[in-house]
N, CA, C and O of each residue as an XYZ file, in Angstrom:
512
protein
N      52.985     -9.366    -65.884
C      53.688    -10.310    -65.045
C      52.864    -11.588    -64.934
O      51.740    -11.780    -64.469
N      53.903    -12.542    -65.591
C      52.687    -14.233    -65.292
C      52.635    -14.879    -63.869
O      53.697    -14.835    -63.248
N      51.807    -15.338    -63.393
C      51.155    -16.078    -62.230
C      53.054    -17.019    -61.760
O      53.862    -17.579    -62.502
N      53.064    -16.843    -60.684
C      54.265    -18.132    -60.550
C      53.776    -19.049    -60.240
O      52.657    -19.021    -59.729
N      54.566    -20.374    -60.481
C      54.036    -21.602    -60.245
C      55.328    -22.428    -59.840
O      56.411    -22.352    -60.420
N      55.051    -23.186    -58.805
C      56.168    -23.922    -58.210
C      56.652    -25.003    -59.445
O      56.059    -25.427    -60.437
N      57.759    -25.192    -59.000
C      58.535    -26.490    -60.030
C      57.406    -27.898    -59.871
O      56.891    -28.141    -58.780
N      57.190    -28.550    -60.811
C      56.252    -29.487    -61.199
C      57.196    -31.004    -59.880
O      56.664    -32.071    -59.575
N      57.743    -30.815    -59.698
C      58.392    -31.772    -58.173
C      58.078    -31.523    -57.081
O      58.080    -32.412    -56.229
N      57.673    -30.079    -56.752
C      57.789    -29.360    -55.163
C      56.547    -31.048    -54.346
O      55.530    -31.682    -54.628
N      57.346    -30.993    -53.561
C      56.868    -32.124    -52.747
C      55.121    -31.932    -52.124
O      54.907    -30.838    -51.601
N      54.069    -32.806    -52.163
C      52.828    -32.202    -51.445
C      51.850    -32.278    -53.223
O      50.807    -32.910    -53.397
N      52.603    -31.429    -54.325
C      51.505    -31.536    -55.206
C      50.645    -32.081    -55.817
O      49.624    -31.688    -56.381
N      51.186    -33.174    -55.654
C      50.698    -34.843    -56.156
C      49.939    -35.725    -54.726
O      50.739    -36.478    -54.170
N      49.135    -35.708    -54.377
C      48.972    -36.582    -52.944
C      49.543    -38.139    -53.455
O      50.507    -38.765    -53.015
N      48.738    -38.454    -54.364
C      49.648    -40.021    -54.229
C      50.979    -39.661    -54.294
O      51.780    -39.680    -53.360
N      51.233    -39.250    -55.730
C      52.776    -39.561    -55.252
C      53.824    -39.186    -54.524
O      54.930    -39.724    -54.575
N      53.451    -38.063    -53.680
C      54.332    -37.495    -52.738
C      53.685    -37.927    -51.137
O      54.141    -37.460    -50.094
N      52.401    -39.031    -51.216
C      52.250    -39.720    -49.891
C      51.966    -38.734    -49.198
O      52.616    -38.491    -48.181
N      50.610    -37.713    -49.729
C      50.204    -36.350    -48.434
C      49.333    -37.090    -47.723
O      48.282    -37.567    -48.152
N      49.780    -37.186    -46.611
C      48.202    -37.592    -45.807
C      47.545    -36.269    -45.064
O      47.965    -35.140    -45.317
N      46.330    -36.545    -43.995
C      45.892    -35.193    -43.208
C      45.548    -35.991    -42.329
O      45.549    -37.221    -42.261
N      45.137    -34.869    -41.388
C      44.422    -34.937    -39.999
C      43.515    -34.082    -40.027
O      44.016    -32.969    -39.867
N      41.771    -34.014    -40.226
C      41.072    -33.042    -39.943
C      41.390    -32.479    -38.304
O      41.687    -31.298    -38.128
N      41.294    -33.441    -37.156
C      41.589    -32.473    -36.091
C      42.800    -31.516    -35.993
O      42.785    -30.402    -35.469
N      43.854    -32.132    -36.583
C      45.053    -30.916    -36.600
C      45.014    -30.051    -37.066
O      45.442    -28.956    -36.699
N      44.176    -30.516    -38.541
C      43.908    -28.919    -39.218
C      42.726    -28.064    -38.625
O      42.440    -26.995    -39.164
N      42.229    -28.390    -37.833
C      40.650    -27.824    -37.230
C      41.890    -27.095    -36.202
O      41.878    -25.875    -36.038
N      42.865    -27.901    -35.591
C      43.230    -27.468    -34.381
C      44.151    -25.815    -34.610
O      44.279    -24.827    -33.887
N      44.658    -26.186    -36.008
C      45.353    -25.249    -36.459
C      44.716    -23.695    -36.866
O      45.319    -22.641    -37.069
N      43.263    -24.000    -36.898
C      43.029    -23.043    -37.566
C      42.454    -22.930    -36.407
O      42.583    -21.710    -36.303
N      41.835    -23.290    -35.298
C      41.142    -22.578    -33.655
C      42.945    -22.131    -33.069
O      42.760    -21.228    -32.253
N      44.103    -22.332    -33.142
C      45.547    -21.709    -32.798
C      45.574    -20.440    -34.085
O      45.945    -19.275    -33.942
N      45.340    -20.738    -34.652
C      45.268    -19.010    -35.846
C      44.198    -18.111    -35.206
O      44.431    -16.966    -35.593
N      43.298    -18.126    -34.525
C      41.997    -17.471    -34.539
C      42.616    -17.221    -32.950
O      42.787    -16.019    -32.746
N      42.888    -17.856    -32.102
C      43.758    -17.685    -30.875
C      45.154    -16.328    -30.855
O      45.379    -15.521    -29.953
N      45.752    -16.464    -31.945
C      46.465    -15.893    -32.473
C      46.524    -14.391    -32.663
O      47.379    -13.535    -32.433
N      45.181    -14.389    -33.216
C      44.349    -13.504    -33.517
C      43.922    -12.444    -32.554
O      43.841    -11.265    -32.897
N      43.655    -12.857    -31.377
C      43.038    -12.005    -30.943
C      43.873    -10.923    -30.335
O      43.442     -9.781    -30.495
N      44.757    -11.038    -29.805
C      45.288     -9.829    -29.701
C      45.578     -8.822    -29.760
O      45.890     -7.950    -28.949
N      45.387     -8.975    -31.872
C      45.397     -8.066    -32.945
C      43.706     -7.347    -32.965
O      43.368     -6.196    -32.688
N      43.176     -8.086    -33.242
C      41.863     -7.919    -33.845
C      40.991     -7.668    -33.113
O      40.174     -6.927    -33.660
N      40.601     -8.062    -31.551
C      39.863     -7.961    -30.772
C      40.030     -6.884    -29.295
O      40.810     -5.933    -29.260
N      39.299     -7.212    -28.377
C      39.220     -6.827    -27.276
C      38.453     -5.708    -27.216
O      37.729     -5.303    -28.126
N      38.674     -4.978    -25.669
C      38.324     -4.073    -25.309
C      39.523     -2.382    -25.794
O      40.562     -2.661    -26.393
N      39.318     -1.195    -25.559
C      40.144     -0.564    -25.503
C      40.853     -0.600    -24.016
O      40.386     -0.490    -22.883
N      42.521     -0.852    -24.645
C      43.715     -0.652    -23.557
C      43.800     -2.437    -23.071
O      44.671     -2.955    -22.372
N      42.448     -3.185    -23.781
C      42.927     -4.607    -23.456
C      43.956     -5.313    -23.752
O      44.505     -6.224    -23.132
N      44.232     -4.726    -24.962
C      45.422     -5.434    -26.173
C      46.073     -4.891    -26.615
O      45.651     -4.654    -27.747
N      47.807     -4.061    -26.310
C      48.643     -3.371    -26.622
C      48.873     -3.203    -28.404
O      49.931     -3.788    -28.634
N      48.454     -2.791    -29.374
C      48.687     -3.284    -30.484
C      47.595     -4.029    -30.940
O      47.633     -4.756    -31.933
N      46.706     -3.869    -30.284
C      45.720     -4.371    -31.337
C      44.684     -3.056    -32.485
O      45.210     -1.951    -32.617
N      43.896     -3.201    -32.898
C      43.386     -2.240    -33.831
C      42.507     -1.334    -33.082
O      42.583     -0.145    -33.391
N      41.723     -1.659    -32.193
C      41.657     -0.920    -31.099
C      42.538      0.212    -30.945
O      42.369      1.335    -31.420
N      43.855     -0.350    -29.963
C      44.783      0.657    -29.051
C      45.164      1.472    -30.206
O      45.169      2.694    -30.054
N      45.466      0.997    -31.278
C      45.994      2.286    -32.611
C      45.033      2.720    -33.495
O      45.269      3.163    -34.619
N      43.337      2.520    -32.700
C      42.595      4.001    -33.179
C      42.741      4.596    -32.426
O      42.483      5.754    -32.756
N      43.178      4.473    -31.033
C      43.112      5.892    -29.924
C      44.417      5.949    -29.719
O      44.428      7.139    -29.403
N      45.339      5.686    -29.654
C      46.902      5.425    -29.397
C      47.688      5.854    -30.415
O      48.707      6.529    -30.272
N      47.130      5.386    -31.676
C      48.192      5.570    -32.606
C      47.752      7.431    -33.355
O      48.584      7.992    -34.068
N      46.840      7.882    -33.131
C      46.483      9.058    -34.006
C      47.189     10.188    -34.214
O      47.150     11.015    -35.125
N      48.090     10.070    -32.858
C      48.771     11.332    -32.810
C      48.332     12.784    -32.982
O      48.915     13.700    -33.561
N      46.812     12.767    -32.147
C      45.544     13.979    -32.430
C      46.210     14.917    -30.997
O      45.722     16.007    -30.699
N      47.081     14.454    -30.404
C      48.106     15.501    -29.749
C      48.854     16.343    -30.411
O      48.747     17.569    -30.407
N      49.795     15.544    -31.119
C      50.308     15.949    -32.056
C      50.107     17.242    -33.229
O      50.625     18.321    -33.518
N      48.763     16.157    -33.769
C      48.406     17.089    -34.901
C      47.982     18.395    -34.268
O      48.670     19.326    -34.686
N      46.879     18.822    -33.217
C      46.713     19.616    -32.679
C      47.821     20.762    -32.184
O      47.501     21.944    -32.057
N      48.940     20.344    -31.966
C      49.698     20.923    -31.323
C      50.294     21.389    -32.308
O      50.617     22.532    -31.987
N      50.660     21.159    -33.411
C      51.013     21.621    -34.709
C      50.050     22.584    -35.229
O      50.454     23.709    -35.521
N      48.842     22.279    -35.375
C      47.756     23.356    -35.519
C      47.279     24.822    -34.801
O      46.484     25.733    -35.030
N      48.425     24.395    -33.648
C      47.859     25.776    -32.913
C      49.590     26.951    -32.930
O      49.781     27.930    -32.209
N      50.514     26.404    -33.938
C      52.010     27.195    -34.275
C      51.008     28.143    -35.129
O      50.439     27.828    -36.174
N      50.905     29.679    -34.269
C      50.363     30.384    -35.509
C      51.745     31.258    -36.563
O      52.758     31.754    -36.070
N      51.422     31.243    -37.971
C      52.458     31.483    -39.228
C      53.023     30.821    -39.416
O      54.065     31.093    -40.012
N      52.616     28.995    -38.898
C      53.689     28.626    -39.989
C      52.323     27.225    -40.535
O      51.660     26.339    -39.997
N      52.538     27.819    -41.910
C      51.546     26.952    -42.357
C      51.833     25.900    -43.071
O      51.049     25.558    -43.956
N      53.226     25.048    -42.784
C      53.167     23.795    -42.839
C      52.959     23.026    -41.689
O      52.785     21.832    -41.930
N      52.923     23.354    -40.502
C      51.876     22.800    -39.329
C      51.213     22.166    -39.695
O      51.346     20.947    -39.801
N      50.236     22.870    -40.017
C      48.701     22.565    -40.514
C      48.821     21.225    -41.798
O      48.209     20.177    -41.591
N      49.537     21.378    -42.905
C      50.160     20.727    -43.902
C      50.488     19.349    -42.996
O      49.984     18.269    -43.301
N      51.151     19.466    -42.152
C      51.534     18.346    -41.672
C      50.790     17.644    -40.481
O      51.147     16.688    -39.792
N      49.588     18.445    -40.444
C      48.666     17.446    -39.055
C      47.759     17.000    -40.093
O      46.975     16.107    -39.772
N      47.709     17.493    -41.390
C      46.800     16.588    -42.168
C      47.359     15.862    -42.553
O      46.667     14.857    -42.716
N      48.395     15.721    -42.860
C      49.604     14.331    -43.646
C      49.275     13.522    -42.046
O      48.808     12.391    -42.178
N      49.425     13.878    -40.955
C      49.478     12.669    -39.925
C      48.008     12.396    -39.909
O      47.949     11.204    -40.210
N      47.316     12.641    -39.806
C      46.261     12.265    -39.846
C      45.642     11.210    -41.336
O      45.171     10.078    -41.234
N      45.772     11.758    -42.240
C      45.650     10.832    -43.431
C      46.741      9.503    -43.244
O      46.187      8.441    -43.529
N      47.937      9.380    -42.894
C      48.436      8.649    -42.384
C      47.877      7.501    -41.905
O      47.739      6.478    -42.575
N      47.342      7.723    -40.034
C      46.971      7.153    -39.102
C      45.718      6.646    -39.872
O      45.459      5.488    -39.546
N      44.583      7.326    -41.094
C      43.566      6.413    -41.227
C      43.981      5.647    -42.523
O      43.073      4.949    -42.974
N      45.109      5.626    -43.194
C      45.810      4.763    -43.887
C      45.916      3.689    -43.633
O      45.411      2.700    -44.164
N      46.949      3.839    -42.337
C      46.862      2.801    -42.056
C      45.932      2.078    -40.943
O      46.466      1.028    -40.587
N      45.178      2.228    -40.541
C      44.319      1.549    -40.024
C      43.163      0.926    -40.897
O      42.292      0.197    -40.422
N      43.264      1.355    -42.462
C      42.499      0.815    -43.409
C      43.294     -0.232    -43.577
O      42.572     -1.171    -43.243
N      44.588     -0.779    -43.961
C      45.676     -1.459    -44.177
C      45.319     -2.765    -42.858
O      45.056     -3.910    -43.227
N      45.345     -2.513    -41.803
C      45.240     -3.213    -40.689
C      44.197     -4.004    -40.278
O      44.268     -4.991    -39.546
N      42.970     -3.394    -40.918
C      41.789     -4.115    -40.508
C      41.768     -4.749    -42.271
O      40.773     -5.474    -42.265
N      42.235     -4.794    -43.369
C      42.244     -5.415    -44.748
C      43.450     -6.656    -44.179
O      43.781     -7.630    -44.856
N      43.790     -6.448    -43.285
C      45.068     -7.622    -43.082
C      44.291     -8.592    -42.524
O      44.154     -9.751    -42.916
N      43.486     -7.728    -41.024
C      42.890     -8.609    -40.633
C      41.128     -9.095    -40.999
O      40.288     -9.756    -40.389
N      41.149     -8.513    -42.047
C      39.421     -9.378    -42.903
C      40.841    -11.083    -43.379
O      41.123    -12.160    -42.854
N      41.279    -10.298    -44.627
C      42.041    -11.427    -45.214
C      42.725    -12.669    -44.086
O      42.798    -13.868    -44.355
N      43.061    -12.192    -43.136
C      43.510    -13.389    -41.966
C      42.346    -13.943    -41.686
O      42.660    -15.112    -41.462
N      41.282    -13.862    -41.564
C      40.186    -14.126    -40.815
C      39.453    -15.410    -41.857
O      38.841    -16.443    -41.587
N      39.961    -14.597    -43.454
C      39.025    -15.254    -44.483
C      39.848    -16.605    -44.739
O      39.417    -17.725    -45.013
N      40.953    -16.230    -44.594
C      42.172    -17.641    -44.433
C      42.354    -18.737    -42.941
O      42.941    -19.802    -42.751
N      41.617    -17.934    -42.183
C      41.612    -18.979    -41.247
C      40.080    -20.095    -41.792
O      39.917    -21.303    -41.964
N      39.306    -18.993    -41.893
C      37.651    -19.829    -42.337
C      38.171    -20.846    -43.400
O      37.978    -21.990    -42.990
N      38.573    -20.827    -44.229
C      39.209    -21.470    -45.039
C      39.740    -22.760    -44.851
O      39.429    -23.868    -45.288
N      40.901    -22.214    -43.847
C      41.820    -23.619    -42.979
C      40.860    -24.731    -42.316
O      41.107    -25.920    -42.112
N      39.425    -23.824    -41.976
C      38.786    -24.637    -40.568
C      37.837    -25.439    -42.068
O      37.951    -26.654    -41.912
N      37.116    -25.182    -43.193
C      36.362    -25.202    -44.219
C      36.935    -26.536    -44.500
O      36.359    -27.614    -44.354
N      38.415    -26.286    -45.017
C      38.972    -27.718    -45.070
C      38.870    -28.524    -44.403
O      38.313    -29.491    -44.924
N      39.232    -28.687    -43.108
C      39.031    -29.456    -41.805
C      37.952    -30.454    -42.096
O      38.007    -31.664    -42.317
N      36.446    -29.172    -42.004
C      35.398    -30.002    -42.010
C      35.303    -30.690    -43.542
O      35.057    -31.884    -43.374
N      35.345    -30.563    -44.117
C      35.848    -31.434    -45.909
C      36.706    -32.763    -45.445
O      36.214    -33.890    -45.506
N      37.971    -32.521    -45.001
C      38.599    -33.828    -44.359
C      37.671    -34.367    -43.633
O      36.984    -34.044    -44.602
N      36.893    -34.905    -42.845
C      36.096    -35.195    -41.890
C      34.835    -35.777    -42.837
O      34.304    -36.878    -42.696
N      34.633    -35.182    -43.420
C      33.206    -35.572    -44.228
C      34.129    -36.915    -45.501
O      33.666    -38.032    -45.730
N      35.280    -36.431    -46.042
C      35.685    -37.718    -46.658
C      36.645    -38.446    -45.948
O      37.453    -39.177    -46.522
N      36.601    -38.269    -44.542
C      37.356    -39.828    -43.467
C      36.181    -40.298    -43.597
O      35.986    -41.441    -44.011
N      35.139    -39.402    -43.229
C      33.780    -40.488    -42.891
C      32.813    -41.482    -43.745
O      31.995    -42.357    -43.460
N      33.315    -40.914    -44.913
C      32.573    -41.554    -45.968
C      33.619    -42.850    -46.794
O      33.311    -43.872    -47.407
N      35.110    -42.140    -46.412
C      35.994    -43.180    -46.710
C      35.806    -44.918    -45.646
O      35.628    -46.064    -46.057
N      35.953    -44.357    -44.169
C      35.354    -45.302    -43.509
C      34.267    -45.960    -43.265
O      34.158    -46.923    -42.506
N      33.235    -45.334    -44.056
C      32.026    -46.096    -44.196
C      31.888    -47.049    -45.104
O      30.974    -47.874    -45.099
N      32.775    -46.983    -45.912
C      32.816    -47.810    -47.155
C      32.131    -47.354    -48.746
O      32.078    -47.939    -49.828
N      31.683    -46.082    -48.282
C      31.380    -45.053    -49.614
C      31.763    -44.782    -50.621
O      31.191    -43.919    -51.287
């Protein structure tokens, strides 16, 4: 499968000729509102943040569950199935914290630019 690539017009690709300008503070601002964003998901305390990665290592495991399935004695897809929930729950919580490295590495990014805009306003206005 080849790489896609936008139509050679899509507006933005060209700075001159599609007239892109920037704002380092907007984009600085944008990427401290992503990281704001963020925390909900990614941070806190436990029970601070409904849904964050936190509350669904202790919330989401379903180690009630699995347990309670584990203790049906003769039927041994119980057991079969508190390990499927369990492989599950650390599935996805591998999935969740890879979402949130990659969000994190895309915000650094957003803010990376920022400071790049800023270093060539400043050198543009200096007469550099």
């Amino acid at each position: 499968m080849g790489e896609t690539q936008p139509p050679k017009n899509w507006p933005g690709l060209e700075a001159e000729r599609d007239g892109v300008t920037y704002d380092a503070k907007k984009i600085a601002s944008i990427a401290e509102a992503l990281r704001e964003a963020m925390k909900p998901i990614g941070g806190g305390t436990y029970g601070e943040y409904p849904g964050s990665i936190q509350d669904l290592s202790f919330n989401g495991s379903l180690k009630a569950e699995s347990d309670h399935l584990r203790s049906i004695s003769r039927w041994q897809a119980g057991e079969s199935l508190a390990t499927t929930l369990e492989q599950a729950h650390r599935e996805f919580l591998n999935v969740y914290e890879e979402v949130l490295k990659n969000m994190s590495v895309a915000i650094s990014l957003v803010d990376a630019g920022a400071g790049n805009y800023k270093i060539t306003n400043a050198a543009n206005e200096g007469g550099g």
